[in-house]
C-alpha positions in Angstrom: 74.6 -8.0 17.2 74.3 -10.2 20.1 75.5 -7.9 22.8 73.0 -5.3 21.2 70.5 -6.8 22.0 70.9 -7.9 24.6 71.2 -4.5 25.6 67.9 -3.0 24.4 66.1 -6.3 25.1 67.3 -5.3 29.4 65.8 -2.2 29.3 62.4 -2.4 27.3 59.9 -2.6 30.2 61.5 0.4 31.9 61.7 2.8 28.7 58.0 1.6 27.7 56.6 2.7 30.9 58.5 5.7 30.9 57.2 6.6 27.6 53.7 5.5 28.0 53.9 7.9 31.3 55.3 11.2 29.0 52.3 10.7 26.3 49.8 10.5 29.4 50.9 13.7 30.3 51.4 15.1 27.3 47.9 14.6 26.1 46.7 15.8 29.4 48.2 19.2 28.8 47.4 19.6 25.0 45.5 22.4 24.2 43.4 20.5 22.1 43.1 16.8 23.7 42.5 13.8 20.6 38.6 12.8 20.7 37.8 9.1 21.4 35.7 8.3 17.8 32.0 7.4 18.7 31.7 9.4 22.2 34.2 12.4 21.0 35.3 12.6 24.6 36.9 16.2 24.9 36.6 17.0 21.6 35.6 20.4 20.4 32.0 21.3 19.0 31.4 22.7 15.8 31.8 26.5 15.6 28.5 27.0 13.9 25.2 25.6 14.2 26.5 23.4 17.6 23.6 21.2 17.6 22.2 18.7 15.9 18.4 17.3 15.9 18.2 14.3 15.1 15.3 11.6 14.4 16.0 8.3 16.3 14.9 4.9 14.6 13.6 3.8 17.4 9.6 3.3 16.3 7.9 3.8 19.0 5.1 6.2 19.9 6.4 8.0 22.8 9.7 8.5 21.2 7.8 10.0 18.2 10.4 12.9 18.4 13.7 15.2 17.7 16.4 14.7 20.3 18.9 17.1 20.2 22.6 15.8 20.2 26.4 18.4 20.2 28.1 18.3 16.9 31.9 17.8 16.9 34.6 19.8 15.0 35.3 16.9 13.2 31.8 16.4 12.0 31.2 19.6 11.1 31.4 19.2 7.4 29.8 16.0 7.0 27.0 16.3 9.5 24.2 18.4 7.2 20.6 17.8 7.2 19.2 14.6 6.1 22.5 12.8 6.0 22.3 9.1 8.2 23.9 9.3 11.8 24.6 7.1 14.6 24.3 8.5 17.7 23.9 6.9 21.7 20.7 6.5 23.2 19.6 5.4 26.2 22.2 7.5 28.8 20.4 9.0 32.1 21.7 12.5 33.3 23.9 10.2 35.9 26.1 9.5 33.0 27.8 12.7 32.5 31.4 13.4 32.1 33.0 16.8 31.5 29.4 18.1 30.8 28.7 15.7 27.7 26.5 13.2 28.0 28.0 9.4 27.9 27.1 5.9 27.0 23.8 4.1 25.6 23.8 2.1 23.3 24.4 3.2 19.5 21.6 3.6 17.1 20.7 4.4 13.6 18.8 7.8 13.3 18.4 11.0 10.4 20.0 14.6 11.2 17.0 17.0 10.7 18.5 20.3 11.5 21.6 22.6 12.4 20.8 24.8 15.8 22.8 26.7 17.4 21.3 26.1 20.9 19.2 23.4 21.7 15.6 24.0 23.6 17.3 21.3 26.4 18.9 22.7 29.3 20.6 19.7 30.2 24.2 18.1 28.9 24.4 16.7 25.6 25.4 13.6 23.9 27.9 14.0 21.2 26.6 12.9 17.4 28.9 9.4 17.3 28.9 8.9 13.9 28.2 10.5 10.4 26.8 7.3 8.0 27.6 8.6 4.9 27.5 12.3 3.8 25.0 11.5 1.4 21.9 13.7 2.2 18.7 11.0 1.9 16.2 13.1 3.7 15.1 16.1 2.0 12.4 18.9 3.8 9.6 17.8 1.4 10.0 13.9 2.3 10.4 14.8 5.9 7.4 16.6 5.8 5.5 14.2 3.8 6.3 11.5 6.5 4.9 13.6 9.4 1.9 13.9 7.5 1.2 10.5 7.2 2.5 9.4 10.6 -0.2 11.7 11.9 -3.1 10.3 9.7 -2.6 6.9 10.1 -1.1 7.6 14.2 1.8 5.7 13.3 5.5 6.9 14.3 7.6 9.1 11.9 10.4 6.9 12.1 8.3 3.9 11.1 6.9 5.9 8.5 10.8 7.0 7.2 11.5 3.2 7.6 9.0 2.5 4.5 10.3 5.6 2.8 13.8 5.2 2.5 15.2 2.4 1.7 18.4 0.5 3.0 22.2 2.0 2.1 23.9 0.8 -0.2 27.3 2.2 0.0 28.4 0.5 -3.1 25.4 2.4 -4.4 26.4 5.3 -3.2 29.9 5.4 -4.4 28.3 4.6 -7.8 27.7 8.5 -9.5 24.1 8.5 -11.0 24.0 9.6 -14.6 23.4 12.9 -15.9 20.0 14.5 -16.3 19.0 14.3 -20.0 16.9 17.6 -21.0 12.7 17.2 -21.4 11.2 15.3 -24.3 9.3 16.7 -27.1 5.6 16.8 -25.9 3.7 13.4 -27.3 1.3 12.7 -28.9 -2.6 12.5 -27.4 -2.6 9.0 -29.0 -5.1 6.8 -27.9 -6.2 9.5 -25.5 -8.4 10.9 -27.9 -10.6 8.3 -27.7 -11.5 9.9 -24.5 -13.7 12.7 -24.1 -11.5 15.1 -22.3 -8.1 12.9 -22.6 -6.3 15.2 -25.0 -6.9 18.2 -23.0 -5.9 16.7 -20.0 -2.3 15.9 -21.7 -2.4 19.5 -23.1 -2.7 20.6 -19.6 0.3 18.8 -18.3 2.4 19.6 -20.5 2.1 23.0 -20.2 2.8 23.0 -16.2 -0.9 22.8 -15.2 -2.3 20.2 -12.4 -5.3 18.5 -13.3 -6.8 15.6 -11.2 -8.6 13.3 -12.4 -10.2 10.0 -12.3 -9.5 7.9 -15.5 -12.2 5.4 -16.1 -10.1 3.3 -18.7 -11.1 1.2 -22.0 -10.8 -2.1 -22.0 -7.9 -3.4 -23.8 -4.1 -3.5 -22.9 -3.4 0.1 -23.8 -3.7 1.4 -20.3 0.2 1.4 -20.0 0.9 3.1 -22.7 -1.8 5.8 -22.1 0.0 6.5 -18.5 3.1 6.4 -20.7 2.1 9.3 -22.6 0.9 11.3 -19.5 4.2 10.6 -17.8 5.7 12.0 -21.2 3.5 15.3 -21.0 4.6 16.0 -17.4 8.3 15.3 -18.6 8.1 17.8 -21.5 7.1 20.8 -19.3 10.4 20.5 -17.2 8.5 18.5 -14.0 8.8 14.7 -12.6 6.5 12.0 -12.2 5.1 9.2 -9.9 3.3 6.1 -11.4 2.3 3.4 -8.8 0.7 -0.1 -9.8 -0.1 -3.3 -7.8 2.8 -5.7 -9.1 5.6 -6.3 -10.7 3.6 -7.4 -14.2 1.9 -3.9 -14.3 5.5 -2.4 -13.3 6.8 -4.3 -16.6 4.0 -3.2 -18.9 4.5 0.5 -17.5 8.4 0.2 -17.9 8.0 -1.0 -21.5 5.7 1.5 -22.7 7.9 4.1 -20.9 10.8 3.1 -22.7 9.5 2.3 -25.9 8.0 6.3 -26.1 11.1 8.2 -24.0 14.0 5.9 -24.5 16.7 4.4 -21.7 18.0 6.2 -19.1 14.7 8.8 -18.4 13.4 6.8 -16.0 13.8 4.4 -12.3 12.2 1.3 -11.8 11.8 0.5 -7.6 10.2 -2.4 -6.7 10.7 -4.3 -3.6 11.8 -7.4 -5.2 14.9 -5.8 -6.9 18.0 -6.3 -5.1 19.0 -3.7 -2.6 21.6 -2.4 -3.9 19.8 -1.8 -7.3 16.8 -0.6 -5.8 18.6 1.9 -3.5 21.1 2.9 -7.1 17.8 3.5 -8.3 16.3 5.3 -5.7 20.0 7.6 -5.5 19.3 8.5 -9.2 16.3 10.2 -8.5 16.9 11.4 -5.4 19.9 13.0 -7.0 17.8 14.4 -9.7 19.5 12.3 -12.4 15.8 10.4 -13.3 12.8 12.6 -13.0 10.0 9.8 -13.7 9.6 6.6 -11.4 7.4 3.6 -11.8 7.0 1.0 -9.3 4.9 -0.5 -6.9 3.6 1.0 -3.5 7.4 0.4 -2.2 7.9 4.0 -4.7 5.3 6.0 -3.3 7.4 7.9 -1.2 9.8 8.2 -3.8 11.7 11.9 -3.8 11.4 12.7 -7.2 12.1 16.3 -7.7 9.7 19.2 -8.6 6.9 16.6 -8.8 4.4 17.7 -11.6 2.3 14.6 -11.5 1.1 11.2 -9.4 -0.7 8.5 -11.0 -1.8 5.5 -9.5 -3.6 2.4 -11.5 -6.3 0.0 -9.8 -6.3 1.7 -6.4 -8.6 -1.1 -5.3 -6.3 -4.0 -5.5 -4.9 -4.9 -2.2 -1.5 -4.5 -2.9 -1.8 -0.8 -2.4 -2.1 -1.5 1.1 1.1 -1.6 3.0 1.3 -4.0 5.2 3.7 -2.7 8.1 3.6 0.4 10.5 1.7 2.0 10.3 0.3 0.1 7.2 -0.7 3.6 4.9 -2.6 2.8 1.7 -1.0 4.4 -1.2 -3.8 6.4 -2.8 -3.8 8.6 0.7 0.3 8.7 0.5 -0.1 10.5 -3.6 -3.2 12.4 -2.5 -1.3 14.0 0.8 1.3 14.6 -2.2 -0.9 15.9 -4.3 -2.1 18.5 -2.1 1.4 19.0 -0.5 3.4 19.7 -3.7 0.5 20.9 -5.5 0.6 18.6 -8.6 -1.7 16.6 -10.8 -3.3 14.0 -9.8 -4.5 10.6 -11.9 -6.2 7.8 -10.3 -7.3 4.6 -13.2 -8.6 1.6 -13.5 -10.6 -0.5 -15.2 -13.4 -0.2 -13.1 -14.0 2.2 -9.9 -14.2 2.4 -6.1 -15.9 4.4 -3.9 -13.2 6.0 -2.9 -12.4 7.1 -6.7 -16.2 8.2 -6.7 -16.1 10.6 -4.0 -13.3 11.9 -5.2 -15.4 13.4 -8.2 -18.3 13.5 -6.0 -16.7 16.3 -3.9 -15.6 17.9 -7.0 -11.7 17.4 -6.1 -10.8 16.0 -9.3 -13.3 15.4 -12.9 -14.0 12.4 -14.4 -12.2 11.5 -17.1 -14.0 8.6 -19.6 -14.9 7.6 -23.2 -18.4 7.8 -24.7 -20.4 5.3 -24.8 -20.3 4.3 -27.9 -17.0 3.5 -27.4 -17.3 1.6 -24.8 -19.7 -0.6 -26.3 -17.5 -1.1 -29.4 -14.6 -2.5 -27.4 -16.2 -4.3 -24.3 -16.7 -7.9 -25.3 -20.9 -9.4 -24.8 -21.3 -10.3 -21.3 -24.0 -12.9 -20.4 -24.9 -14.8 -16.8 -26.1 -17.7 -15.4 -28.0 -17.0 -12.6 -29.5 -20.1 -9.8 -32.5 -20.2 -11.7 -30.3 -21.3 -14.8 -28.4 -23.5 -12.4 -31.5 -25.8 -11.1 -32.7 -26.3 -14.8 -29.5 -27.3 -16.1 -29.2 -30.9 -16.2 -25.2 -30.4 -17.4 -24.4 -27.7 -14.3 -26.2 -30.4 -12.1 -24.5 -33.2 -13.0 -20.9 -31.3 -14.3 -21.2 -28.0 -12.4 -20.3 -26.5 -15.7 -23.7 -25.0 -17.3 -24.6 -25.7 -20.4 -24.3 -21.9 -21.8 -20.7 -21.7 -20.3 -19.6 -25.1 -22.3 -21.0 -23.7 -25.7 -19.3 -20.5 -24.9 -15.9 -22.3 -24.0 -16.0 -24.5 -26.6 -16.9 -22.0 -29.3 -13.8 -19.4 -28.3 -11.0 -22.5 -28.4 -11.9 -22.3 -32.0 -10.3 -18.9 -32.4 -8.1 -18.4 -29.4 -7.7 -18.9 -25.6 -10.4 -19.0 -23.1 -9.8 -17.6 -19.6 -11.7 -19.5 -16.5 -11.6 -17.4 -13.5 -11.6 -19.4 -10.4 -12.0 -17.4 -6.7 -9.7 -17.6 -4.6 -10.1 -20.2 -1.5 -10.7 -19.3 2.1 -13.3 -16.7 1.8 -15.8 -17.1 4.3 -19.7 -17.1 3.7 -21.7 -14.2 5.4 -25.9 -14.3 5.7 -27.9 -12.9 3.0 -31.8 -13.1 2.4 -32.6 -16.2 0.6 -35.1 -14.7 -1.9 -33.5 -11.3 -3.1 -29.9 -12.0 -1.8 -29.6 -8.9 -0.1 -26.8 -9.1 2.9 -28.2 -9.2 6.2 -27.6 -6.8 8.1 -27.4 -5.1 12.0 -29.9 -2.5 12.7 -28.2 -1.2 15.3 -24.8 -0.5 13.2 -26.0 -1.9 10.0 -22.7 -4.2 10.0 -22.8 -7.5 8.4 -24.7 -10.5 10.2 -23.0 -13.7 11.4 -24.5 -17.3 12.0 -23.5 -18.9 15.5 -23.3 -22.2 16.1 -26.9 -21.9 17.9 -28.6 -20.9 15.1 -28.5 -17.1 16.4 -27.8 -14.4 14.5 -24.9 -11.9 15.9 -23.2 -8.4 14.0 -19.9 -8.8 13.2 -19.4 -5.0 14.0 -21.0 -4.6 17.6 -21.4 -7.5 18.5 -25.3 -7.3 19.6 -27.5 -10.4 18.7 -30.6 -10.6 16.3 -33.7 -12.3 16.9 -36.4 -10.6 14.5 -34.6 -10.5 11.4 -36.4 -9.3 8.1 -35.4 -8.0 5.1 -35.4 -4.4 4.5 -35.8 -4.9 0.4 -38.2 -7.8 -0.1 -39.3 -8.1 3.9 -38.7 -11.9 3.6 -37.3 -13.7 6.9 -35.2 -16.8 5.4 -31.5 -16.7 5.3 -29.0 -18.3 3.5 -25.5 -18.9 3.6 -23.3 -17.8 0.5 -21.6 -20.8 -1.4 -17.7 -20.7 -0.7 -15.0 -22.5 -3.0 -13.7 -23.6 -6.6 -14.3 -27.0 -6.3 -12.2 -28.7 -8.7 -12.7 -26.7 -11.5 -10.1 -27.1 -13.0 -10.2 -30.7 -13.1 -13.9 -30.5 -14.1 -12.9 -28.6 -17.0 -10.2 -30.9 -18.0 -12.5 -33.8 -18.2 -15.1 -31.9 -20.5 -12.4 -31.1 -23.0 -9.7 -33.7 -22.7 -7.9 -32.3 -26.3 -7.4 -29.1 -25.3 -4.4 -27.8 -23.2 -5.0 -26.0 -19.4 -2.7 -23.7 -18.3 -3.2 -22.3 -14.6 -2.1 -19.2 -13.5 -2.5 -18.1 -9.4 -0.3 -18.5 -6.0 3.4 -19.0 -6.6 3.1 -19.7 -10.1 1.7 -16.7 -12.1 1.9 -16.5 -15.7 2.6 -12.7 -17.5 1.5 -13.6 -21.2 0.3 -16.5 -22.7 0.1 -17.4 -26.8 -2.9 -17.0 -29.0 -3.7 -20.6 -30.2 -6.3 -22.4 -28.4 -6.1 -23.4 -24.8 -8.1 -23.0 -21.1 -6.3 -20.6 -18.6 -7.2 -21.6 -15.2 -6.7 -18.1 -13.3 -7.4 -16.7 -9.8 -8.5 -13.2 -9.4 -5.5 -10.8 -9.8 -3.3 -13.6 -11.3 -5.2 -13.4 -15.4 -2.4 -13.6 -17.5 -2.4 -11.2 -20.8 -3.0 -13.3 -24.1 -1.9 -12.6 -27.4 -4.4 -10.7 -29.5 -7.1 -11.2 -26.2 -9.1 -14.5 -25.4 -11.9 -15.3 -27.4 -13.9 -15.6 -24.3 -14.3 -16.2 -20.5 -15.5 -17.8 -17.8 -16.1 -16.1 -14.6 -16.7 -19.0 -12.2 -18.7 -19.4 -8.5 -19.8 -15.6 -8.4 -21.3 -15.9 -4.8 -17.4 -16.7 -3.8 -16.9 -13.4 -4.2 -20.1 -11.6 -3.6 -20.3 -13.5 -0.4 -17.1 -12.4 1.5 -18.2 -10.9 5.2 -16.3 -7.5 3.9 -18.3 -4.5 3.0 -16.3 -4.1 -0.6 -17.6 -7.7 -1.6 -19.5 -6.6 -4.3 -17.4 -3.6 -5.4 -14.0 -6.1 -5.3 -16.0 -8.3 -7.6 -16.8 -5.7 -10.0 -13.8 -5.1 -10.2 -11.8 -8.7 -10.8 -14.9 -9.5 -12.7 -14.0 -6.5 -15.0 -10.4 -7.1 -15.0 -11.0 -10.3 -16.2 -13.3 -9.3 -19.1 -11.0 -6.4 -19.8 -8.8 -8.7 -21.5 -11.4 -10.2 -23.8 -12.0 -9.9 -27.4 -14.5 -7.1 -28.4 -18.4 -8.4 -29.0 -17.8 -7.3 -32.6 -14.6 -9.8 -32.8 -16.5 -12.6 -31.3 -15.3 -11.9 -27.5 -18.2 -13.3 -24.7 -17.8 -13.2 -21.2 -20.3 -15.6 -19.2 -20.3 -14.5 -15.3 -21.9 -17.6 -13.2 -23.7 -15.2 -10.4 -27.2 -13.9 -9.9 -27.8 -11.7 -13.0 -30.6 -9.7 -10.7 -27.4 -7.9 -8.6 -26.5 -4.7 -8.6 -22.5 -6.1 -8.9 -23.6 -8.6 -12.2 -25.7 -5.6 -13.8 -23.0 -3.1 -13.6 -20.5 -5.9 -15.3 -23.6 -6.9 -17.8 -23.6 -2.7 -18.4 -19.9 -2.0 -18.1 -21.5 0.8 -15.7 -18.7 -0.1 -12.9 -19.1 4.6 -12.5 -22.1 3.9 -11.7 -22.4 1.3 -9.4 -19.5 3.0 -7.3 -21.7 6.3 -7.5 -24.7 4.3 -6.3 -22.5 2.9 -3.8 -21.0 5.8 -2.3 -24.7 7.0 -1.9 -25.5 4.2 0.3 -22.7 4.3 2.4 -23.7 7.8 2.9 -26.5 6.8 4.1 -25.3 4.3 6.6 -22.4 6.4 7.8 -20.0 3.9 6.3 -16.2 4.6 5.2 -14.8 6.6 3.2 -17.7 9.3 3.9 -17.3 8.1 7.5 -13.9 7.3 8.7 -13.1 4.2 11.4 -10.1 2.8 13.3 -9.9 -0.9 14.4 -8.4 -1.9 17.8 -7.7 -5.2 18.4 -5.9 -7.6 21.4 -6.5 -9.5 24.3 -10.0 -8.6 25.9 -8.8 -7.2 28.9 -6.0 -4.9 26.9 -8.8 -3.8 24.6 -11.1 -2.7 27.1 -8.6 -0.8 29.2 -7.3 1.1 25.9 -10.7 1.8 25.4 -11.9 3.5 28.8 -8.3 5.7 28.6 -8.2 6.9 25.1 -10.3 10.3 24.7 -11.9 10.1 22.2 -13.6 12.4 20.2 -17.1 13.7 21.2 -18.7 12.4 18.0 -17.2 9.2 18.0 -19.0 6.1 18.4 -17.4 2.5 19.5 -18.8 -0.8 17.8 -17.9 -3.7 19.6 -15.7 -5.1 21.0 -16.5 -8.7 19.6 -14.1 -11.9 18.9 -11.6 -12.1 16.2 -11.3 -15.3 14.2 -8.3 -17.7 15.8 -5.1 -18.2 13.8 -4.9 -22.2 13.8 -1.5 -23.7 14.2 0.3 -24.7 10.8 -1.4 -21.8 8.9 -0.8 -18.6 7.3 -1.1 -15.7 9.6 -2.6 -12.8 8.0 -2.1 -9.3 9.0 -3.5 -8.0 12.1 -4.2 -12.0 13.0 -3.8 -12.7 16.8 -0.9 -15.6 17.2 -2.2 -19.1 17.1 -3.5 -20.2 20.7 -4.5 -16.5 21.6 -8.1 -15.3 21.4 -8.6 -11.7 20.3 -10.9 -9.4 20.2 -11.8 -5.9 17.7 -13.5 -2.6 18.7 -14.7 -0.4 15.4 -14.3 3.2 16.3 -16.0 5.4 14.1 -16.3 9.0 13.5 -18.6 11.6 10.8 -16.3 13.4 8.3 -14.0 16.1 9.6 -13.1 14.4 13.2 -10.7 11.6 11.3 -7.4 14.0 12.2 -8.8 13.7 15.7 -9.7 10.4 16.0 -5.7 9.7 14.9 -4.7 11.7 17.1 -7.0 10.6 20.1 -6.0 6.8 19.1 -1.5 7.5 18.7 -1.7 9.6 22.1 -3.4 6.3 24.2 -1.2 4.3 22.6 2.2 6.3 23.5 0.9 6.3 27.1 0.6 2.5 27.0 4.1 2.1 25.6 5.8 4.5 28.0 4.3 2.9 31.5 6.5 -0.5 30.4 6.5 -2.9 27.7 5.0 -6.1 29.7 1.5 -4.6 28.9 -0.8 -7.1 26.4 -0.1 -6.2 23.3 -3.1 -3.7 21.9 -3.2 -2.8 17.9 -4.3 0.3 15.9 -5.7 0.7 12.2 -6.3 3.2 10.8 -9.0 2.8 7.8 -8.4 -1.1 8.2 -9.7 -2.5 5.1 -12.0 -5.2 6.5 -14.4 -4.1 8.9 -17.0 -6.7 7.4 
């Protein structure tokens, strides 16, 4: 044993280098030399189809592109179009070795296509890695990405970044149930009580594609009414897409769903599931195991197969709006689907925006809403309390609760809950004419006047400052400031009734449901919990908070949390009253006192018209330092018919606070052009605006940062 080792111990360093010398050589002369994993160095390309283009997730404008890459034998198989690949990035033409392209550094990116030559004369980089074989990225979602990159001149990848979501590979080992065969056509239900709701079922369910814009009843039924549409679209063989602001309209919609289909016929995706659920989710329907998804704006680009129909609820609630590059609204994303898959189309709510108007303005889709009469029978009585009613109430002077709202509140806790809606704090006042309340407004731009610390008036749009200010509607020359704030309500209305329990509902802490015995729910806009068997009344608090937002959808957004609110109120025959504390003599408070929220977006979209304001006009904010705003703006080419409004300060972000979107960091002072162009030239504009932009990125990152927005939402 001893000497045996000793023996083979003598003569290891000599054998090891002789063999590490033959399998040198031996893989030098090998026909087919072994490939080095990740750079496939010497290793043969795929017979067929050699190339590979490939979409690097790299997110910046002027890499907005396909980059062609060498498929290896080894790859062959796996590498198909839309599976995830790594591949290097980054390598000049001095790194070349054996005519392949070497080094960079690895990144994520999405195999478009099979070539078999590429358009690039030079060497390629080999594909380093094949993700997963699971194909993510199908033709339609690729193109619908594109489509959207380009209107809101954002980057593709970006734009596939919001589309599909993280792997999963747990997920993906996971096999995704089997598709169960279409439903029996429903029911029209409580669509009948619509004038052309059963016919609009009747035409989904037998493969049509009507659009339409669904002015709903109040009442909770609104979930199971998109239910029974989703079920229509189901029974004639195609999918469906229902997006709503949050996760308490995703539950009601998911309930309804499954209470009319059953388990297992459709996918839930909300960002706040877990990854791995949302993206087993996301597999089944990708997979076409689930044809019908319901979610929030996180499932709007959700690849649901032979889509039949999209439906989105409250399109003007700001959780529609994404919030990162390149920030697309999801109304746009389903109507670019609409029109690209050629499906139908429903956009509801309890009230309307202008956007919904023009919609059946232009004739693009038909209104779809009850008859009067029906309306009448289920909205609840609706009464105000205007300033006038204010000054001679002793109680609102002294309690800053009127009298008529007390009687009212303490009437409805006899039969039920009372809702108190309280605006949300931090809205900032804008001017107005102190006798008819009209906003005050530029007559160069007509955007929305600002007081300065001088006294002097200055547009929040262009920036130009107004010294002879009157007001087109009444000609007077006062102004006034809006009042801002809730003000203790809350406690105010604990100290009036001390018996009776307050629930709040708003922030972090947002209630879904509450019972139906007596009680005051404290609720911001957006946050109204749903009571059992409705509230018996409700209290729409400090109107002007709303109304008197510097935003030009003050008055429609108050509509429409105004009407939100009342839509969960007892009929006027069961006793339900809604009392709105705002000037009963505006357009926004007659359309509530009416339930004519049609109207008043019609009446709207008229003015806006008019004025040349979005959507009949469409407009691009760009914002940054001064100096990086200005330069942008003498280099971009604009279109011919576009005209530039501003550039004029953005608010600061103070230190310790909430940053919104778009805010400049806290120390750095800001400023925002408007650029706005007549219908027809948007696709331009977008254009115009991503092209400057890729030019700034590609002369060096060190450059002051400069933003784009598309359709920003407030323009003021």
């Amino acid at each position: 044993m001893s000497s045996e080792n000793g023996r083979s111990g003598g003569g290891a360093e000599g054998a090891s280098a002789e063999q590490l010398a033959l399998i040198r050589e031996s893989v030098r002369k090998a026909d087919v030399p072994r490939a080095k994993p990740r750079t496939w160095r010497g290793a043969a390309l795929a017979k067929e189809l050699p190339v590979a283009r490939v979409l690097v997730d790299k997110g910046v404008l002027h890499l907005d592109r396909y980059f062609d890459y060498a498929v290896p034998q080894e790859l062959d198989a796996d590498a198909q179009p839309g599976v995830r690949v790594r591949v290097r990035f980054g390598a000049g033409r001095h790194r070349v070795r054996e005519g392949r392209r070497e080094g960079g550094g690895l990144i994520d990116g999405f195999l478009v296509e099979r070539l078999a030559e590429s358009d690039y004369s030079g060497p390629l980089a080999a594909l380093a890695q094949v993700v997963s074989p699971e194909r993510v990225l199908s033709e339609e979602l690729l193109g619908l990405a594109r489509s959207v990159a380009d209107r809101y001149a954002g980057s593709l990848a970006d734009v596939l970044q919001l589309a599909v979501p993280p792997r999963s590979a747990r997920a993906e080992q996971r096999p995704s149930p089997k598709p169960l065969p279409p439903p029996q056509r429903p029911e029209a239900g409580s669509w009948a009580r619509y004038e052309q709701g059963a016919a609009f079922l009747e035409a989904l369910a037998s493969g049509g594609g009507p659009r339409a814009v669904w002015n709903a009843l109040p009442g909770p039924g609104w979930g199971e009414e998109i239910a029974r549409a989703v079920a229509a679209t189901l029974a004639s063989g195609r999918g469906a897409l229902v997006v709503v602001p949050d996760g308490r309209a995703v539950a009601r919609v998911d309930a309804a769903l499954t209470s009319l289909l059953g388990e297992g016929r459709h996918a839930v995706l909300t960002a706040d599931a877990g990854p791995e659920k949302r993206y087993r989710e996301w597999l089944a329907v990708r997979r076409g195991a689930v044809r019908a998804v319901v979610g929030t704006r996180a499932a709007m680009f959700a690849p649901v197969s032979d889509l039949g129909l999209v439906v989105i609820w409250d399109d003007g609630d700001d959780s529609h709006s994404e919030q990162h590059a390149p920030q697309p609204h999801a109304r746009e994303v389903l109507l670019l689907r609409a029109a690209q898959d050629k499906c139908a189309f429903l956009l509801g709510g309890w009230s309307c925006t202008v956007e919904a108007a023009q919609l059946v303005g232009s004739g693009w889709a038909r209104p779809l809403v009850a008859p009067r009469e029906q309306v009448r029978a289920l909205a609840p009585l609706v009464r105000t309390v205007g300033d006038g009613d204010l000054a001679r109430d002793e109680a609102a002077r002294a309690a800053r609760l009127p009298t008529l709202a007390w009687q009212v509140v303490r009437d409805g806790l006899r039969h039920g809950p009372v809702l108190v809606q309280v605006p949300r704090r931090g809205y900032v006042p804008r001017m107005a004419c102190a006798n008819c309340r009209a906003p005050a407004r530029c007559r160069h731009c007509s955007g929305p006047l600002e007081g300065q610390d001088g006294g002097a008036l200055r547009c929040g749009w262009c920036g130009r400052e107004e010294s002879g200010w009157h007001c087109p509607e009444c000609g007077g020359f006062r102004l006034r400031a809006q009042v801002v704030g809730a003000r203790r309500t809350a406690e105010e209305l604990g100290r009036a009734f001390p018996a009776v329990p307050v629930r709040t509902s708003g922030r972090e802490h947002v209630l879904d449901t509450v019972p139906g015995a007596p009680a005051l729910v404290v609720s911001t806009p957006g946050a109204e919990p749903v009571a059992e068997g409705g509230y018996a009344a409700a209290l729409l608090l400090d109107g002007w908070a709303m109304l008197g937002r510097p935003d030009l959808r003050a008055g429609e957004d108050a509509l429409r949390r105004w009407i939100a609110a009342a839509a969960l109120v007892r009929p006027q025959g069961a006793g339900g009253t809604v009392v709105a504390v705002a000037e009963p003599t505006l357009r926004p408070v007659q359309a509530l006192v009416r339930w004519d929220p049609v109207g008043h977006a019609v009446r709207e979209l008229a003015e806006r018209a008019e004025l040349g304001f979005p959507p009949v006009s469409r407009m691009a904010a760009v914002s940054g330092e001064p100096q990086a705003v200005a330069e942008f703006l003498r280099t971009v080419a604009l279109p011919r018919d576009a005209e530039v409004l501003g550039p004029v300060p953005v608010p600061a972000t103070q230190a310790g606070r909430p940053r919104r979107t778009g805010a400049p960091p806290p120390g750095e002072h800001w400023e925002r052009a408007l650029v706005r162009v007549p219908p027809g030239s948007g696709a331009a504009l977008a254009s115009a605006l991503k092209a400057a932009q890729a030019a700034r990125m590609a002369r060096g990152a060190g450059e002051a940062v400069v933003r784009v927005r598309i359709d920003p939402p407030d323009i003021g």
